[in-house]
C-alpha positions in Angstrom: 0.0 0.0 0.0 1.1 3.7 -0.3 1.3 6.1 2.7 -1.9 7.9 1.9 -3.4 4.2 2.7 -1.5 3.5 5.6 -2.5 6.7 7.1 -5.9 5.6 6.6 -5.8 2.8 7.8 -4.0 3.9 10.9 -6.5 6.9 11.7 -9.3 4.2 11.5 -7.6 1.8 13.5 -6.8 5.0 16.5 -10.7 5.6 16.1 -11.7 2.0 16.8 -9.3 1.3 19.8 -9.9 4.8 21.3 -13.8 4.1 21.1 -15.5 3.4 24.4 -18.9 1.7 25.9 -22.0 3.3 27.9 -19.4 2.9 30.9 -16.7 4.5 29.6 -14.2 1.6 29.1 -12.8 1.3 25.5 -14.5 -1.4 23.7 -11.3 -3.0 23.0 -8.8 -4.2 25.8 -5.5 -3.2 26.0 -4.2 -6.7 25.4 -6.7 -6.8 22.0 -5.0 -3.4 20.7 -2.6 -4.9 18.2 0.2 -2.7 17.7 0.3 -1.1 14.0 3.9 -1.9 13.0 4.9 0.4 9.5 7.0 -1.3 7.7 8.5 0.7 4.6 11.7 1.8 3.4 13.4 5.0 4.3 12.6 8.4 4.0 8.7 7.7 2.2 7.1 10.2 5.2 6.1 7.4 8.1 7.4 10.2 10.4 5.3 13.3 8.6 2.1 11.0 8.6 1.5 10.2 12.2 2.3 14.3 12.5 -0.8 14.7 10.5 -3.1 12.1 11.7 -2.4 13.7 15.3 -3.1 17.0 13.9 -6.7 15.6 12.2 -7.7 13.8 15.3 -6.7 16.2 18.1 -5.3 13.7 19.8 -1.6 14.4 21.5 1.7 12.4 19.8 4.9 11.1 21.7 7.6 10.4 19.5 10.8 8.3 19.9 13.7 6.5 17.9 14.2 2.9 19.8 18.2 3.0 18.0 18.5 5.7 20.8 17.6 3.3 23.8 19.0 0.9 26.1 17.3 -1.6 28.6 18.0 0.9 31.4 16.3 4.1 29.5 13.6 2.3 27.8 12.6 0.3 31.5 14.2 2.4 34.0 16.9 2.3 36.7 17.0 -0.8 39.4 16.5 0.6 43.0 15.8 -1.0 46.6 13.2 -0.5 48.9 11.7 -2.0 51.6 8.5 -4.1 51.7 6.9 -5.9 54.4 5.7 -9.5 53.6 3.4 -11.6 56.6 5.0 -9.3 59.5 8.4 -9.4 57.8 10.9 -6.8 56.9 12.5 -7.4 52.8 14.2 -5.4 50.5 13.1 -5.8 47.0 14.1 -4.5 43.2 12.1 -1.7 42.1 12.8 0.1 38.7 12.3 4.1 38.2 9.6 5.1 35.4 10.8 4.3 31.7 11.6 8.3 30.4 9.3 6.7 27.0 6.4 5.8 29.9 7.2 9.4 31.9 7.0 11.2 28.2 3.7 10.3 27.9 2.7 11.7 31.4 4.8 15.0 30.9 2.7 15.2 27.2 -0.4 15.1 28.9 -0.1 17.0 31.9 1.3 19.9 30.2 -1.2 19.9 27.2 -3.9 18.3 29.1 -4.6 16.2 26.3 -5.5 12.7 27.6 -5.5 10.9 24.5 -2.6 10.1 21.8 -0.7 8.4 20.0 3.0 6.7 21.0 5.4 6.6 18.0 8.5 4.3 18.3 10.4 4.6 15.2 13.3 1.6 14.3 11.3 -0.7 16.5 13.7 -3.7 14.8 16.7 -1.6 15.4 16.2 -2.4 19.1 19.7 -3.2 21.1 19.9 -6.5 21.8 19.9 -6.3 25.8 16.3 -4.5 25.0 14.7 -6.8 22.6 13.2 -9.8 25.2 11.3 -7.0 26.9 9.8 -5.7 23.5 7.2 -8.6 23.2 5.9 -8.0 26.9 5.7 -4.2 25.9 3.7 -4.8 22.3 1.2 -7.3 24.3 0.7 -5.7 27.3 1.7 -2.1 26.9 4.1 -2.0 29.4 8.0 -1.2 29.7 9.3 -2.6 33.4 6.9 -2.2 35.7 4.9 0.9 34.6 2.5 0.8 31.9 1.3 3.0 28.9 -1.6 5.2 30.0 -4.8 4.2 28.6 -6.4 5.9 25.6 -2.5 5.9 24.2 -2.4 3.7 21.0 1.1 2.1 20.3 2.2 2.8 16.6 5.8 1.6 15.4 7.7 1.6 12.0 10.9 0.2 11.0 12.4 -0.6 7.7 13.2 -3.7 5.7 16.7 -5.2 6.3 18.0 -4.3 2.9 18.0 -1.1 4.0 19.5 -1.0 7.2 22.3 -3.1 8.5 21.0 -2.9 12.5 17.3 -4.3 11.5 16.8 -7.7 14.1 14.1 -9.7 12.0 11.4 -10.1 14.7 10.2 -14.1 15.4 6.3 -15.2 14.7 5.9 -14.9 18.1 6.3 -11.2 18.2 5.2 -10.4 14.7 2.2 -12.4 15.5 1.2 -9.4 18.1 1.4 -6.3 15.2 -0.9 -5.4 12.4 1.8 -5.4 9.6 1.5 -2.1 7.2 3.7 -2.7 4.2 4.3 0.8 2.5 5.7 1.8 -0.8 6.8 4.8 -2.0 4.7 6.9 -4.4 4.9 9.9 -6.3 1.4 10.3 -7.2 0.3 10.9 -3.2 3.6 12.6 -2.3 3.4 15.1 -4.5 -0.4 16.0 -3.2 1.9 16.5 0.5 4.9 18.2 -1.0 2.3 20.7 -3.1 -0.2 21.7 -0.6 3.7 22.2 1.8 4.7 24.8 -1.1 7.6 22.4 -2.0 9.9 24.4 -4.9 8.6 23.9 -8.2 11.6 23.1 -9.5 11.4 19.8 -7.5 7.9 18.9 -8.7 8.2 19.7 -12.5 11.1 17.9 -12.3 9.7 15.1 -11.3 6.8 15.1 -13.0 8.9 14.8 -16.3 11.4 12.2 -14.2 9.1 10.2 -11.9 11.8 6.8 -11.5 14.0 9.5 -9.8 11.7 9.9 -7.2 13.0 6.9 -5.2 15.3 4.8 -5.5 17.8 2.3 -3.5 21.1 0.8 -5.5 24.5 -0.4 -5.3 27.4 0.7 -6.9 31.1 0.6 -6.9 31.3 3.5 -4.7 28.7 1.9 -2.2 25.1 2.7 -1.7 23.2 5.0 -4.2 19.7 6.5 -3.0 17.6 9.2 -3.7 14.3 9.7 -0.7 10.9 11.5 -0.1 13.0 13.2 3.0 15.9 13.9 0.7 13.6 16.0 -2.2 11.8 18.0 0.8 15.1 19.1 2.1 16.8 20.0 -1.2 13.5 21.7 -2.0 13.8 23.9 1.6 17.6 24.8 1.2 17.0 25.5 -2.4 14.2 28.7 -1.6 17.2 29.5 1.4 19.6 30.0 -0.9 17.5 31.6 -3.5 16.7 34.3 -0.8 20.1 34.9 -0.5 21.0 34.8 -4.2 23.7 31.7 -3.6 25.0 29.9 -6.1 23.2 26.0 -6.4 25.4 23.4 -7.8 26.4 20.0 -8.1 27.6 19.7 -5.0 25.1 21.2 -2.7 22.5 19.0 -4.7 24.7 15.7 -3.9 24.2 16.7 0.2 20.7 15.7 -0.3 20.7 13.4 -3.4 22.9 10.3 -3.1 22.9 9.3 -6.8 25.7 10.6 -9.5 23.1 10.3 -12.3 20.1 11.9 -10.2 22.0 14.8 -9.1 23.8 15.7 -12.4 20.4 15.6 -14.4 18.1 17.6 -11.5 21.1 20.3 -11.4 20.7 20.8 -15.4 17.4 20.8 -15.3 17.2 23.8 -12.1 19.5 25.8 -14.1 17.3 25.5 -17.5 14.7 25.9 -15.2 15.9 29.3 -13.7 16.0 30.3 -17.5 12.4 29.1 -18.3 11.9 31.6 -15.2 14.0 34.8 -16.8 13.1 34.3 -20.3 8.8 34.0 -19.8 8.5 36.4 -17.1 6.1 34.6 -14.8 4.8 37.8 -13.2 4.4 40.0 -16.4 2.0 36.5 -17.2 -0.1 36.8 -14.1 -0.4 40.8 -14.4 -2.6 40.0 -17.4 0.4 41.5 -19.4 2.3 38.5 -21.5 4.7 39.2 -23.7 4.3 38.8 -27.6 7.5 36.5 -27.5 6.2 34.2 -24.2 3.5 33.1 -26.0 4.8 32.4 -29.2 7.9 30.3 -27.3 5.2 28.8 -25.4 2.8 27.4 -28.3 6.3 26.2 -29.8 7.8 24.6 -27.0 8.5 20.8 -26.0 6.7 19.4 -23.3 9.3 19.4 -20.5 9.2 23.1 -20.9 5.3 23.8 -21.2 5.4 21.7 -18.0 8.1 23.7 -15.9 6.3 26.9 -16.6 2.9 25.7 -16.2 4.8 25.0 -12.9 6.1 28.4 -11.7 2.8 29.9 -12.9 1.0 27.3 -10.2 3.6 27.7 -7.7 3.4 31.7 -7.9 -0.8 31.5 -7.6 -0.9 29.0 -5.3 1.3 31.1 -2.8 -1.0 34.0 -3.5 -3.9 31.6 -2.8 -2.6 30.0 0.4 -1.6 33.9 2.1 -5.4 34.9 1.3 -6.8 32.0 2.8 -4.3 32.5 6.2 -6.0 36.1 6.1 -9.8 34.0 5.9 -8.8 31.4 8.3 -7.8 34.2 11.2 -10.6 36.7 10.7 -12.9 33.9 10.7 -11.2 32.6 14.0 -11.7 36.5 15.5 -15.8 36.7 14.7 -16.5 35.2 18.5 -14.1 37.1 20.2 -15.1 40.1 19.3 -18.8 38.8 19.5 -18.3 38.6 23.5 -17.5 41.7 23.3 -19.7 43.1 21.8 -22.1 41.8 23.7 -21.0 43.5 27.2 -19.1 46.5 25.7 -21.9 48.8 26.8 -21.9 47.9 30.5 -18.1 47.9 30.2 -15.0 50.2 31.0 -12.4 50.8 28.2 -9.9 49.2 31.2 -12.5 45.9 31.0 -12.2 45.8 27.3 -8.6 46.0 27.6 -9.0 43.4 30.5 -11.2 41.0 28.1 -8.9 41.3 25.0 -5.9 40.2 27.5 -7.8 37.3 28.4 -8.6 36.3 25.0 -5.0 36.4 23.8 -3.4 34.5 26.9 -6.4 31.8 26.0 -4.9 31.9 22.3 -1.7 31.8 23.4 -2.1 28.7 26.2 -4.5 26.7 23.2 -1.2 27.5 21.3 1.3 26.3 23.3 -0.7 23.0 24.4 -1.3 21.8 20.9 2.2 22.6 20.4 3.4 20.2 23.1 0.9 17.7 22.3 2.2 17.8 18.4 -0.5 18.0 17.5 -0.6 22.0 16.1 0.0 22.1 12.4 1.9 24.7 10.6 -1.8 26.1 9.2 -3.2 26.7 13.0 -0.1 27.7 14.5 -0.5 30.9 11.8 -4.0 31.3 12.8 -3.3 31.6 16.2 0.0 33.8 15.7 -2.5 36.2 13.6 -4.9 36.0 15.9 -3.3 36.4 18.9 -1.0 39.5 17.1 -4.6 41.2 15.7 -5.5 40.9 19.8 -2.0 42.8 20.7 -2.1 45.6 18.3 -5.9 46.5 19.3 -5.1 46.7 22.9 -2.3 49.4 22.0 -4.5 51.1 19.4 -7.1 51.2 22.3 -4.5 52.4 25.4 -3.4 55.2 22.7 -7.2 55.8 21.4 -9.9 58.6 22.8 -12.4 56.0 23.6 -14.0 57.2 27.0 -16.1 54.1 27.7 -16.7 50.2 26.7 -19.1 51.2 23.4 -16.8 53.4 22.1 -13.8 51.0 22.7 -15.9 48.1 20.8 -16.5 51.1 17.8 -12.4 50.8 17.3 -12.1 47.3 17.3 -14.7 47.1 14.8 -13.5 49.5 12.5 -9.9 47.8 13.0 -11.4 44.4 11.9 -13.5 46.0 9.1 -10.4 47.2 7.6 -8.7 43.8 7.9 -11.7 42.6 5.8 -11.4 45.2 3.1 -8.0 43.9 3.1 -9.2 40.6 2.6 -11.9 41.7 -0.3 -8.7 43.0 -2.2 -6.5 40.8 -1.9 -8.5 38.1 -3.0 -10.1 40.1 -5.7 -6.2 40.8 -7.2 -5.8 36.9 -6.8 -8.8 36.3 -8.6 -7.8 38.7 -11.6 -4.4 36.6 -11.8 -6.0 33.7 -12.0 -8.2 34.6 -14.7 -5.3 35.9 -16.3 -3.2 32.5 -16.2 -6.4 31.2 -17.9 -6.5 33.2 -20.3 -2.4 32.9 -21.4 -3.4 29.0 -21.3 -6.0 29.3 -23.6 -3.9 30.7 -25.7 -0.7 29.2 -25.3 -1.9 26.1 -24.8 -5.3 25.7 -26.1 -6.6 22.4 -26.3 -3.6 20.9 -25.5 -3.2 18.8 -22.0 -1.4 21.7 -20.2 -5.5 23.0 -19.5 -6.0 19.5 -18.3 -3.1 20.0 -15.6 -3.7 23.1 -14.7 -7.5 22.1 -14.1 -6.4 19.5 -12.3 -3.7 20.9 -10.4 -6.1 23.8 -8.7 -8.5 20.9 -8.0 -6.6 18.5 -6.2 -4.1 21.7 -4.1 -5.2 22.8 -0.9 -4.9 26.0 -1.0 -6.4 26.7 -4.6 -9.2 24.0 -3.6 -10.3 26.1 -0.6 -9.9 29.9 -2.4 -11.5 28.7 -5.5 -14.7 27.3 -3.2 -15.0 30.5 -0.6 -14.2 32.8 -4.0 -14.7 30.9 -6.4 -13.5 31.2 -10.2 -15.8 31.6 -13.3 -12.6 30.3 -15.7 -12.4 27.4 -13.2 -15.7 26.2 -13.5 -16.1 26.9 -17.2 -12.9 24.4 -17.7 -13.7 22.4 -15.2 -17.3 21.4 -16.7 -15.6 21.4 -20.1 -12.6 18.9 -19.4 -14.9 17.0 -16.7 -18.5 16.5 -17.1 -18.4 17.1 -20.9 -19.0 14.8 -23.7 -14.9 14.3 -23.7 -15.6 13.3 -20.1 -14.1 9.7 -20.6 -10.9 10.6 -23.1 -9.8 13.2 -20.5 -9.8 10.8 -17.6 -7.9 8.4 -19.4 -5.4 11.2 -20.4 -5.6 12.0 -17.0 -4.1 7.8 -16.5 -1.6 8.3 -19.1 0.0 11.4 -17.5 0.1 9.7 -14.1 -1.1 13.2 -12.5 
């Protein structure tokens, strides 16, 4: 199965072992709750994907690597203490809490978040003073003598041994007490991930035009060759670094990330004609509504690879403007009740009350913040909203200490206006998104006109987050003129079987 499956699978599986009775027991016992054991090869997100299914469920996430433990870490330390047994004095072994057991505790006393999910990572890496207690830990939950807290699901992932030299092979007896996930890597359903985390579109054209680069594991005469999920996201992060700075990208810097002569040379060639692509078209004279003469003659003559890297930067340039509208939505939305209770007592209030109230309401942002955050659970979407929100909260209490408002209706009047000017921000910006995006439809039509380069663009603002979301709340007459065109036309069928050819 792919990861997208996995996580499925694994979200489904949380739900059912975290469901409880009229009595408030979970309906399966603790000795029932299989373990969900990952098994995939390096680097293909197993990591990124319990991030997100924490994030989806609300539920809290402890994380660890078991390469990193010993038998005295992972039970805890032997001590003696005294017990008395039928009148009788006897000193007996005790063992401190396992720091995996007392992670779990500090996770949910400081985000008060009861439920989760426990992550061990290299599970089959174990040490091999630690692996006998592994099969009493995956049965019965427990490390030494302390046991997982209940409503804490055990997930582990590990990878195959021709990948890693340290894998132990577990028996039947111990795989016989996991739910085996065998994952594969896949382009198709990373690339829906790297797109809607703004990956550089360098990376994804690339491989859209080179897909077999996307993974791969071989040996050569110099040793191990490999190219990863983890390594593309990580080329694609320094790569936007050291365009910011206006560095130099070459062979070498590629080759930190990509481990394969053949990959590196070829992606390196390609980001410099790429760069060129970007110089030559003028991606933001295109959006402006004001294409050259010459970019769209060179683009109704040009090869494939090419249409496809500028279709690319046009995308990667809207969909940015898309996803810093939708921030904007996402916050304002998030202010409507605050500012609701305060409307409602404003005129029985002081300005010092209002001040008091909008205090309140960004600590409360602030502590939500910071508990999601410890739980891992925040994602990188909500931890904006609540930095805007919390940052719209701060800037009104100054505006109102430096304001003329004499009492708590007056105060309310400022914060209103303040927010109403925060939407007209919002009305504009989206409306300038809106005209770019009719203007990249319009340079399609007549660059590529009836061509498939309509069909991927369609496609791509359909199945991307951020363009998903704006095109629904703002919505897009060329959109949904194409869309019913390419989709739910007569040329329904031959489009969704160019859709299989082009492995989108």
């Amino acid at each position: 199965m792919n990861i997208r499956q996995a996580k499925e699978y694994i979200k489904n599986s949380v739900n059912l072992y975290l469901k409880k009775d009229e009595f408030g027991d979970y309906k399966v016992s603790v000795v029932r709750q299989r373990p969900i054991f990952l098994l995939g090869a390096p680097g293909i997100g197993k990591t990124a994907v319990m991030e997100q299914i924490a994030q989806e469920m609300g539920i809290a996430l402890v994380s660890y690597s078991m390469t990193h433990h010993t038998r005295q870490s992972a039970l805890g330390l032997p001590f003696i203490t005294e017990k008395n047994y039928g009148g009788s004095s006897y000193q007996v072994s005790e063992y401190t809490m396992s720091e995996i057991i007392a992670s779990v505790y500090d996770t949910m006393e400081e985000s008060g978040i009861r439920e989760g999910i426990l992550f061990l990572d290299e599970i089959n890496c174990v040490s091999e003073t630690l692996a006998p207690s592994m099969l009493q830990f995956l049965q019965y939950k427990v490390f030494g003598r302390h046991r997982v807290p209940e409503g804490w699901v055990i997930v582990t992932a590990g990878n195959p041994p021709e990948y890693n030299r340290s894998v132990r092979e577990f028996d039947v007896v111990t795989l016989d007490r996991l739910k085996i996930l065998e994952v594969e890597p896949d382009y198709g359903v990373w690339k829906e991930y790297a797109s809607d985390k703004r990956l550089h579109s360098a990376v994804l054209s690339y491989l859209d035009l080179k897909k077999d680069h996307f993974y791969c594991m071989e040996m050569t005469a110099k040793g191990r060759s490999y190219v990863t999920a983890r390594g593309w996201e990580d080329l694609s992060e320094i790569l936007q670094l050291y365009e910011e700075e206006q560095l130099p990208v070459d062979e070498n810097l590629v080759g930190q990330y990509l481990r394969n002569e053949k990959v590196v040379k070829e992606f390196t060639a390609y980001y410099d004609l790429y760069n060129k692509y970007k110089k030559d078209y003028h991606v933001a004279e295109i959006l402006d509504g004001n294409p050259s003469v010459q970019a769209i003659a060179r683009a109704k003559e040009a090869a494939f690879d090419e249409r496809l890297s500028l279709l690319g930067m046009l995308l990667d340039r809207i969909q940015t403007d898309m996803a810093e509208v939708m921030e904007q939505a996402d916050y304002l939305s998030g202010l409507k009740n605050p500012l609701k209770a305060i409307k409602e007592k404003a005129d029985a209030c002081s300005v010092g009350q209002i001040l008091d109230m909008l205090e309140k309401q960004a600590e409360g942002q602030r502590k939500l913040s910071a508990s999601l955050n410890r739980a891992n659970s925040l994602s990188e979407a909500d931890r904006k909203k609540y930095r805007n929100t919390v940052r719209f909260l701060e800037e009104s209490q100054k505006e109102l200490y430096a304001g003329e408002s004499t009492d708590g209706a007056q105060a309310y009047q400022q914060l209103r206006l303040r927010y109403e000017k925060q939407v007209e921000r919002l009305r504009r910006d989206s409306a300038r998104v809106q005209e770019r995006l009719h203007a990249l439809f319009v340079f399609a039509e007549e660059a590529f006109a009836g061509e498939n380069e309509m069909l991927i663009l369609v496609t791509e603002l359909t199945v991307r987050d951020a363009s998903a979301r704006f095109i629904a709340a703002f919505g897009s007459p060329d959109y949904q003129e194409h869309n019913q065109e390419l989709m739910l036309g007569e040329r329904g069928d031959a489009i969704l079987a160019q859709i299989g050819e082009l492995e989108l």
